[in-house]
C-alpha positions as CSV (number, residue, x, y, z in Angstrom):
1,X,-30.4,-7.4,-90.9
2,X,-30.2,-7.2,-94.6
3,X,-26.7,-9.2,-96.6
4,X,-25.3,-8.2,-100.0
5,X,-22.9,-10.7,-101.5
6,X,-18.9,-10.0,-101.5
7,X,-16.2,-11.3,-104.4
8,X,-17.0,-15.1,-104.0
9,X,-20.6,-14.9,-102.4
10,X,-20.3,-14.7,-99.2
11,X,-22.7,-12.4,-97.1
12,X,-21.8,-9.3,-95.6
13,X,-24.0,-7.1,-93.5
14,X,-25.5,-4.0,-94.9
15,X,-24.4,-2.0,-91.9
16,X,-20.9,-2.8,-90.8
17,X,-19.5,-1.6,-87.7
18,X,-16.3,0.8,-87.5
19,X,-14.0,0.1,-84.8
20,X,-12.4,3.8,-84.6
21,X,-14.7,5.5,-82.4
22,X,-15.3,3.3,-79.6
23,X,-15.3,5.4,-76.5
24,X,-12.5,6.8,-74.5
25,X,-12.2,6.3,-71.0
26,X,-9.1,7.6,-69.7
27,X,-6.1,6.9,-71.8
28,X,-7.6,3.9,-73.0
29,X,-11.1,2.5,-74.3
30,X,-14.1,2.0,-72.4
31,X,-13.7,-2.3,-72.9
32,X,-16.7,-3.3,-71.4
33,X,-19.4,-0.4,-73.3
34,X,-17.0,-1.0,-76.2
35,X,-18.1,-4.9,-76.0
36,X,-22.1,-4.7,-75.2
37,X,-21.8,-2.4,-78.1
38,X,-20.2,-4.9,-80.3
39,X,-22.2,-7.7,-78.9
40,X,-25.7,-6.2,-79.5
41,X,-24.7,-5.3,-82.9
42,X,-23.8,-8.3,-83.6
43,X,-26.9,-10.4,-82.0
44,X,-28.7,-7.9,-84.5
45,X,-27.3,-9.3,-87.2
46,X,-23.7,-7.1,-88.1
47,X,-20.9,-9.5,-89.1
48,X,-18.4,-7.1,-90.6
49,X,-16.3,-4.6,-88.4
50,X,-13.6,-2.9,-89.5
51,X,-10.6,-1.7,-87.4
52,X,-6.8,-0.8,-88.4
53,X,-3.9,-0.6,-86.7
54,X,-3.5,3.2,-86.6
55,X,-6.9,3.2,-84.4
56,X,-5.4,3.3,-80.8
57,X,-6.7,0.0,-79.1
58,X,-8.9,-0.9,-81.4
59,X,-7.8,-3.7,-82.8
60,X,-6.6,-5.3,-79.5
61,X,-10.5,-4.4,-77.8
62,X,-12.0,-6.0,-80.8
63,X,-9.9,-9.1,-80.9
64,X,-11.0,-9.6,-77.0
65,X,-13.9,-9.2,-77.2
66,X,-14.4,-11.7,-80.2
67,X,-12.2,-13.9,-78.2
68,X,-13.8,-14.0,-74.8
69,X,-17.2,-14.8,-76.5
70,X,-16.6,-17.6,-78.4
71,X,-17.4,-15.5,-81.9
72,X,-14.6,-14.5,-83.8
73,X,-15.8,-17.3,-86.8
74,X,-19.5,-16.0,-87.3
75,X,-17.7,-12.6,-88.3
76,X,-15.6,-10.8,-90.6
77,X,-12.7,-9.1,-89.7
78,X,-11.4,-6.3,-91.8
79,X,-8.4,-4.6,-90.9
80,X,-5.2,-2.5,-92.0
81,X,-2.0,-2.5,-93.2
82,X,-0.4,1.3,-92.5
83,X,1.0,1.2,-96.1
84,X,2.7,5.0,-95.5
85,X,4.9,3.3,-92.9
86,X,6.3,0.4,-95.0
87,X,9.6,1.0,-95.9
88,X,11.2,-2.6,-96.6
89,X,9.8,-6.0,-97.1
90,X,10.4,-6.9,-93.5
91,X,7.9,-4.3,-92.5
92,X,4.8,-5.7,-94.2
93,X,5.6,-9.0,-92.0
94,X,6.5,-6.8,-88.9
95,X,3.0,-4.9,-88.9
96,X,1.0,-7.8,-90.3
97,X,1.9,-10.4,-87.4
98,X,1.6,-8.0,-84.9
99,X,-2.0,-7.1,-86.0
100,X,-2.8,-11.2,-85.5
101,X,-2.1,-11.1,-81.8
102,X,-3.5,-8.2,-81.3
103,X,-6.9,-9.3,-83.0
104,X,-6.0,-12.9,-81.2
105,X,-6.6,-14.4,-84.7
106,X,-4.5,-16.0,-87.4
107,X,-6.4,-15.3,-90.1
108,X,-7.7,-12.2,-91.4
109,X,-10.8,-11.8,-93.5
110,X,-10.7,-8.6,-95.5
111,X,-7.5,-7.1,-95.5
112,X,-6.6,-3.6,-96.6
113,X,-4.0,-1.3,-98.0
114,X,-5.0,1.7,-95.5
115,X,-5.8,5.1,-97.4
116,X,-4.0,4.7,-100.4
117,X,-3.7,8.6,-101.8
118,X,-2.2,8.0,-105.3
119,X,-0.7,5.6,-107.5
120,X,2.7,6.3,-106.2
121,X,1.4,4.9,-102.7
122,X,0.1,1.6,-104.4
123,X,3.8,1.2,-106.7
124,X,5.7,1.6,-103.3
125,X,4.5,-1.4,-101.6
126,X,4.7,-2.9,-105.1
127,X,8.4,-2.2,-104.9
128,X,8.7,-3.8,-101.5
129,X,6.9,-7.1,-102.4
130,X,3.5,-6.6,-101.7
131,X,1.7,-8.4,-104.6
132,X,4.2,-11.6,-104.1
133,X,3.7,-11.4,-100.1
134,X,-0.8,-11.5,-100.7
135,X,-0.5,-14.8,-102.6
136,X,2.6,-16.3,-99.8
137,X,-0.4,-14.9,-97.3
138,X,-3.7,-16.2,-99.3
139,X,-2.0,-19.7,-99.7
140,X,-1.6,-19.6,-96.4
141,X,-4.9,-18.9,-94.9
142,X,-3.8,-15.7,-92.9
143,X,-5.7,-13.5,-95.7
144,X,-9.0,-14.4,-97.0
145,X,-9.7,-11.2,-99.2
146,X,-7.6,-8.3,-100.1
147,X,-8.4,-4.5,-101.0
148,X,-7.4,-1.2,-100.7
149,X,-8.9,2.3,-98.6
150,X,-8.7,5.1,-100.6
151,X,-8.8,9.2,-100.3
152,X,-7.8,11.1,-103.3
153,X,-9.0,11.7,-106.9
154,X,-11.4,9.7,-109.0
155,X,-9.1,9.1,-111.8
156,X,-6.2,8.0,-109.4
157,X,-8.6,5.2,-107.6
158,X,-9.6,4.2,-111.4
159,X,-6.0,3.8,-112.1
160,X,-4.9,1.8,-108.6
161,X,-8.6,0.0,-109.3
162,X,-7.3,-1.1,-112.7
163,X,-3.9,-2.5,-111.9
164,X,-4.6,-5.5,-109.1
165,X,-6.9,-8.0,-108.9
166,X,-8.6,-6.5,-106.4
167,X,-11.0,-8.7,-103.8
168,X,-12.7,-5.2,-102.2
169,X,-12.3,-1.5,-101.8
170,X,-13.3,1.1,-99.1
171,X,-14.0,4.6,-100.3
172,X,-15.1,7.5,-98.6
173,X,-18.9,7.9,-100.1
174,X,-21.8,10.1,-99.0
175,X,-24.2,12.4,-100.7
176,X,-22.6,15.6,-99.9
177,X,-19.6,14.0,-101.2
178,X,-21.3,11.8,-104.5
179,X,-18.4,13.5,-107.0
180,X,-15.6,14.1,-104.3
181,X,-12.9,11.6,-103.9
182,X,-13.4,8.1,-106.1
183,X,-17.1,9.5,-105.9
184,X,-20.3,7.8,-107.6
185,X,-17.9,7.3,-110.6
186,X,-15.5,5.2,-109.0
187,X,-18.6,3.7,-106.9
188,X,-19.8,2.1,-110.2
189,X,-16.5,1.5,-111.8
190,X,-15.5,-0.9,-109.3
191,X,-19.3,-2.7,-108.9
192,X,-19.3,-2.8,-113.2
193,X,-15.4,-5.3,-112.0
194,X,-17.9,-7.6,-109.5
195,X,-15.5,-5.7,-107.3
196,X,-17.9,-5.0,-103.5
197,X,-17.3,-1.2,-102.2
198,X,-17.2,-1.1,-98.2
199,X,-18.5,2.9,-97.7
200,X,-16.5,4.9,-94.6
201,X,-17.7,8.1,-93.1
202,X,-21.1,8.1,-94.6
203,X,-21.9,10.8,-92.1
204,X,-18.5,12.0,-92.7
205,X,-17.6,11.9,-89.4
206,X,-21.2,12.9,-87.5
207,X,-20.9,16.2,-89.4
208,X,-24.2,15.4,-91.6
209,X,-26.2,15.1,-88.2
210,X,-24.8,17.3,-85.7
211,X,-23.1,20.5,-88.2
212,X,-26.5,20.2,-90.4
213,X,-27.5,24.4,-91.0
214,X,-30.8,25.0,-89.3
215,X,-32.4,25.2,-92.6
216,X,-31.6,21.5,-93.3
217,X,-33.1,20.5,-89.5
218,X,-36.0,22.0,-90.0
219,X,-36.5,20.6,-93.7
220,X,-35.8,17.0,-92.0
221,X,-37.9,17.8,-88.7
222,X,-40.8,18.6,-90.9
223,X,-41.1,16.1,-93.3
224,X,-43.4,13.5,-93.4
225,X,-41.8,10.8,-93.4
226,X,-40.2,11.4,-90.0
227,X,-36.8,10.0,-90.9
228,X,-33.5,11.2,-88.7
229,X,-30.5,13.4,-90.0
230,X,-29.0,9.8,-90.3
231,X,-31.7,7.9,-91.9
232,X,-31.8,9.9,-94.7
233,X,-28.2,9.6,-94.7
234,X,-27.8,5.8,-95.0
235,X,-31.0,5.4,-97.0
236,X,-29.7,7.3,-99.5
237,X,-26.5,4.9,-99.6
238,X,-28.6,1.7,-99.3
239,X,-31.0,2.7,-102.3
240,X,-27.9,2.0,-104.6
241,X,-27.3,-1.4,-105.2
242,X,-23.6,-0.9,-105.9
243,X,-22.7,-0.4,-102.1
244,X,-22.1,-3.4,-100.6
245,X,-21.8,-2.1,-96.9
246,X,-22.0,0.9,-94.6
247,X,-19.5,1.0,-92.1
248,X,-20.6,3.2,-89.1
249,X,-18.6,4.1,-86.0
250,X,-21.9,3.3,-83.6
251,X,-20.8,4.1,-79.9
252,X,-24.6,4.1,-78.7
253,X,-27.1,1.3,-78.2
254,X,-29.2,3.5,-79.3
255,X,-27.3,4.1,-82.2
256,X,-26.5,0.7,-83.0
257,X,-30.5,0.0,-82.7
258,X,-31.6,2.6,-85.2
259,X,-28.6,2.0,-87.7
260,X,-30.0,-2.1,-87.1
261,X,-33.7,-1.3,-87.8
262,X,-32.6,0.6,-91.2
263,X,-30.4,-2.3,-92.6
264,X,-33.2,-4.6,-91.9
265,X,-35.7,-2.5,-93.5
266,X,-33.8,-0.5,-96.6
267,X,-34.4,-1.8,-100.5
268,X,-32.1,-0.8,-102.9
269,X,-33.9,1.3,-105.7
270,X,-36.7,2.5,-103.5
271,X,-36.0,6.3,-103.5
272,X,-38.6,8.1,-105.7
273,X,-38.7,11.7,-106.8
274,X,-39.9,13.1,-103.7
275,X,-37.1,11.6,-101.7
276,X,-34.1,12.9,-104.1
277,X,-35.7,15.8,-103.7
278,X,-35.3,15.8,-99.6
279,X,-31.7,14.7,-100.3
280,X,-31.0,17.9,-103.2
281,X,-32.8,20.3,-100.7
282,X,-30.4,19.0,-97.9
283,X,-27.9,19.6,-99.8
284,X,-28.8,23.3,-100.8
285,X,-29.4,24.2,-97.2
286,X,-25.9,23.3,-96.6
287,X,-24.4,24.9,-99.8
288,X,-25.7,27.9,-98.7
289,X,-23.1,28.2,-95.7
290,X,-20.5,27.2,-98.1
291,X,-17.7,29.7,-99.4
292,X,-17.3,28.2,-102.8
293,X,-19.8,27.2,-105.3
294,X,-18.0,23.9,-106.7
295,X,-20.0,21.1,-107.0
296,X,-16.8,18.9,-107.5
297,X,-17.5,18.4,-111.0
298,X,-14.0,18.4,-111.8
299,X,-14.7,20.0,-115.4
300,X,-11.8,22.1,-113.9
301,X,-9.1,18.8,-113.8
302,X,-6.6,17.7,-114.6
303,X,-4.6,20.8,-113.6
304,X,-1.5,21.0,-115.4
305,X,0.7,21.6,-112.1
306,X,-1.4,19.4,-110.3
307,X,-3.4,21.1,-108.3
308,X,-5.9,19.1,-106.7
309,X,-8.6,22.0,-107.6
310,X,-11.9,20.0,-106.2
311,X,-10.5,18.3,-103.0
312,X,-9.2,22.0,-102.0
313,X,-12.6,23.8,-102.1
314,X,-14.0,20.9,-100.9
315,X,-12.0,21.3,-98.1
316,X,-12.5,25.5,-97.8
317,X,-16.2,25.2,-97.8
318,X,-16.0,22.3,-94.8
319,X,-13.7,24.7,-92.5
320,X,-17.7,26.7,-92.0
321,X,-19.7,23.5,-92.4
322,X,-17.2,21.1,-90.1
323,X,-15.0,23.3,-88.3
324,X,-11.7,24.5,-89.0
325,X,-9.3,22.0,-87.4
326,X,-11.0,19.2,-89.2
327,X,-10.9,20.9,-92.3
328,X,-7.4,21.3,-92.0
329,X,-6.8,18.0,-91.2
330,X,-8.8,16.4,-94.3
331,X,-6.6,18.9,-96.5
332,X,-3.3,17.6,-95.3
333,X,-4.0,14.3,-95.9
334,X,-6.5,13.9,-98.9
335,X,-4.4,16.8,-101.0
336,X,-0.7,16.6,-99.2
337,X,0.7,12.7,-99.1
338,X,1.0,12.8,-102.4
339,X,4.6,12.4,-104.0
340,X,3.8,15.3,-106.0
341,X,1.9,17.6,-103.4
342,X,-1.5,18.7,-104.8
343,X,-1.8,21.8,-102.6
344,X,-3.1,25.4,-104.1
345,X,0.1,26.9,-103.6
346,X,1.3,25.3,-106.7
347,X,-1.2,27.0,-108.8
348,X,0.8,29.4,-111.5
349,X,-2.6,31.1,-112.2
350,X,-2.2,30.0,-116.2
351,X,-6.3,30.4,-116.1
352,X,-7.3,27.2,-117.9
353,X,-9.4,26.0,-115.2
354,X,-11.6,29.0,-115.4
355,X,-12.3,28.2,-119.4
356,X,-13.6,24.9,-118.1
357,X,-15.9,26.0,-114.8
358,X,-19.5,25.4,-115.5
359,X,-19.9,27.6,-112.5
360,X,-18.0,30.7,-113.9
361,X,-15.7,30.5,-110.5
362,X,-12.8,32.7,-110.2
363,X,-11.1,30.0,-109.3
364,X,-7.4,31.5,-109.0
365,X,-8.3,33.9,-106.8
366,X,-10.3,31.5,-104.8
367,X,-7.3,29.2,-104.9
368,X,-5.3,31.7,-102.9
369,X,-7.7,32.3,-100.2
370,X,-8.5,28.5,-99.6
371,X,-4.5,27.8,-99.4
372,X,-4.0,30.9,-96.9
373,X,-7.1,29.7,-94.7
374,X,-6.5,25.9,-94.7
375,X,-2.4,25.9,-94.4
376,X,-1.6,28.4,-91.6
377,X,2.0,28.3,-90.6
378,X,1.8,25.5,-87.9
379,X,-0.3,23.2,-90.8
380,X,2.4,24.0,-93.3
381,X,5.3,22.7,-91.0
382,X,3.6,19.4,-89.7
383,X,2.6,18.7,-93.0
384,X,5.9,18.9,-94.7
385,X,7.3,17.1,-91.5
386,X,4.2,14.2,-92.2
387,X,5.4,14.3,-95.6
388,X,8.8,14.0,-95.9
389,X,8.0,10.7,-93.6
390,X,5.4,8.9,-94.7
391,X,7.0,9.5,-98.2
392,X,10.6,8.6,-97.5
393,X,11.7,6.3,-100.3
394,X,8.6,6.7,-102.7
C-alpha cells in the first residue's frame, strides 16, 4: 500500500475504504463478512474508512469491529455529521456524541460536514455555532481534522472552500464526471490551499463497471494492457497527484485484493497518450447511449433563474446509462436541497444559455424533457416533502 500526506503530514492510504455498502443480511449487516472484509484491508495496508451516520449500521459495525481487535489507533476514522438535520446548537452535540458510542471511540479523526449542497447549507450550521463548537471539539481531542462532503456546483464548493479553514474535503470525482460537481476545477483549487481531497464514488456507484455499453467492454477486454473496468477507473484517479485518497465501498475479498494490489502499484503522472486515449474512448462509448450532448462545461452557467443547467442533463443522460430510479434519485439531491431549488422547471426559456453552448444544444427544449422524465409526480411530492424538511429554518 501506497500513503499520500494529509494537512499536517500524516499518511493516509491511497485506497480508503467506504463503510456504506457492507452487505446486508437480513435487516441488518452481515458483521462477521463485514469484519474479515475490514480486517484484510487493513492487514493490506488501508488505514482510512469512512462511514456516517446516515449509513444504517455502519458506524456501530465499524466501531466493533475496531474495538474487538485491538485496532482502532493504527486507523483513521472519518465520519459524519448529518448537517440537513441540525436545527439548533443542541443538535450538533446530540448527533456528535451519539456517533462516539456508536464508533466506541472518543475521538474522531476526520470529521465531516455530510453533503454540503450550497452555501446556504454551510451558513446554517454557521448560524447554529458550528465554527465555535470545532475549536471547543479540537481543544478537546474529540476531533482531529475537520472537512466538508460536497455535491453541487463548482463555483458553490469554491465559495464554501474559501470561507473555513478547512483541514479536508470529500468530493464526488471520476472521469465520466471530471467537470460535474466541484469537478477537476475544484480538485485543484483545494490541492493549490495544501487542502487533501478524499474522492467518493469513483465508480459512481459500480455503474462504471457493471452499466459500461458493450462498446466500452470490448474496448477494455481487448486492450493490451489487460486492466479491469475498475483499474482503469482508479488509475486514472491515482495518476493525479492532487487526490489524496480513493474511497471504495469494497464488499469482496476479491475486491478488496485487486483495489490493494493497485494502490500498492499506481504512480501519480504515469498515464501517457495511449492511456488517455483508453480513458476518452471509454468515455465516447458511453456518450453514445447518452440523450444529451453536454460535456458539463458549464459555458451555459450561471443561469439567471438558477437553473442548475449541467447537473440536470447530467442527470437525464444517467437515467439510460444508470437506470432510472437512481437517476432520479441523484437529481433530487444534487439539484433540489438547495434553498433556492435549481430544478429545470424554473427555466423561463429567456435563451441565453443557448448563445453560450459550444455544443449548439437546444437547451430549453431539452430542459423540458429532462424535468418531465426525471421529476414524475411521486419524485415531485417526496422531494418537496425532503425539502421543506431538511431546509426548515435555512
Amino acid at each position: 500500500m501506497q500513503y499520500r500526506k494529509d494537512k499536517y503530514g500524516n499518511d493516509i492510504s491511497l485506497l480508503g475504504f467506504g463503510c456504506m455498502r457492507f452487505t446486508r443480511k437480513g435487516s441488518g449487516i452481515d458483521h462477521e463478512k463485514a469484519e474479515k472484509e475490514i480486517l484484510s484491508a487493513f492487514h493490506q495496508g488501508v488505514n482510512y474508512f469512512d462511514t456516517a451516520y446516515l449509513y444504517p449500521g455502519s458506524e456501530a459495525c465499524l466501531g466493533k469491529v475496531l474495538e474487538d481487535n485491538h485496532v482502532r489507533g493504527q486507523v483513521k476514522v472519518a465520519t459524519k455529521l448529518p448537517q440537513y438535520m441540525v436545527k439548533s446548537p443542541a443538535a450538533i452535540d446530540k448527533y456528535f456524541d451519539e456517533e462516539l458510542k456508536r464508533l466506541r471511540t472518543n475521538y474522531i479523526d476526520y470529521y465531516l460536514m455530510h453533503m454540503l449542497t450550497d452555501f446556504t447549507s454551510w451558513e446554517n450550521l454557521k448560524k447554529n455555532g458550528i465554527e465555535d463548537w470545532i475549536k471547543r471539539k479540537k481543544e478537546e481531542g474529540a476531533i482531529r481534522q475537520v472537512g466538508f462532503s460536497f455535491h453541487g456546483t463548482t463555483d458553490m464548493f469554491l465559495r464554501i472552500l474559501e470561507d473555513y479553514d478547512w483541514d479536508f474535503c470529500q468530493i464526488q470525482y471520476n472521469y465520466l464526471d471530471e467537470h460535474i460537481q466541484a469537478g477537476r476545477r475544484g480538485l485543484q483549487a483545494a490541492a493549490a490551499k495544501g487542502i487533501p481531497v478524499i474522492i467518493m464514488e469513483p465508480l459512481r456507484g459500480g455503474k462504471l463497471v457493471s452499466s459500461l455499453p458493450a462498446e466500452a467492454k470490448k474496448l477494455i477486454a481487448e486492450h493490451g494492457k489487460k486492466r479491469s473496468a475498475a483499474e482503469w477507473a482508479f488509475r486514472w484517479l491515482w495518476d493525479q497527484p492532487e487526490v489524496t485518497c480513493v474511497l471504495s465501498g469494497m464488499n469482496s475479498m476479491e475486491m478488496i485484493a485487486e483495489n490493494c494490489r493497485i494502490a500498492s502499484e499506481v504512480q501519480a503522472g504515469e498515464f501517457d497518450e495511449a492511456d488517455f486515449a483508453m480513458i476518452a474512448g471509454i468515455k465516447a462509448a458511453i456518450e453514445k447511449t447518452t440523450k444529451v450532448g453536454c460535456t458539463g462545461c458549464s459555458y451555459c452557467m450561471p443561469c439567471p433563474k438558477g437553473v442548475d443547467i449541467p447537473a440536470t442533463f447530467r442527470c437525464y443522460n444517467a437515467m439510460y446509462t444508470e437506470g432510472k430510479s437512481d437517476a432520479r434519485f441523484e437529481y433530487a439531491r444534487n439539484v433540489g436541497l438547495r434553498k433556492n431549488g435549481a430544478f429545470a422547471d424554473q427555466c423561463v426559456e429567456c435563451g441565453k444559455c443557448e448563445q453560450h453552448c459550444p455544443q449548439k444544444l437546444e437547451i430549453r427544449k431539452l430542459l423540458k424533457e429532462a424535468d418531465k422524465a426525471l421529476r414524475p409526480l411521486p419524485y415531485k411530492i417526496g422531494t418537496n416533502i425532503a425539502s421543506r424538511f431538511m431546509l426548515k429554518g435555512k
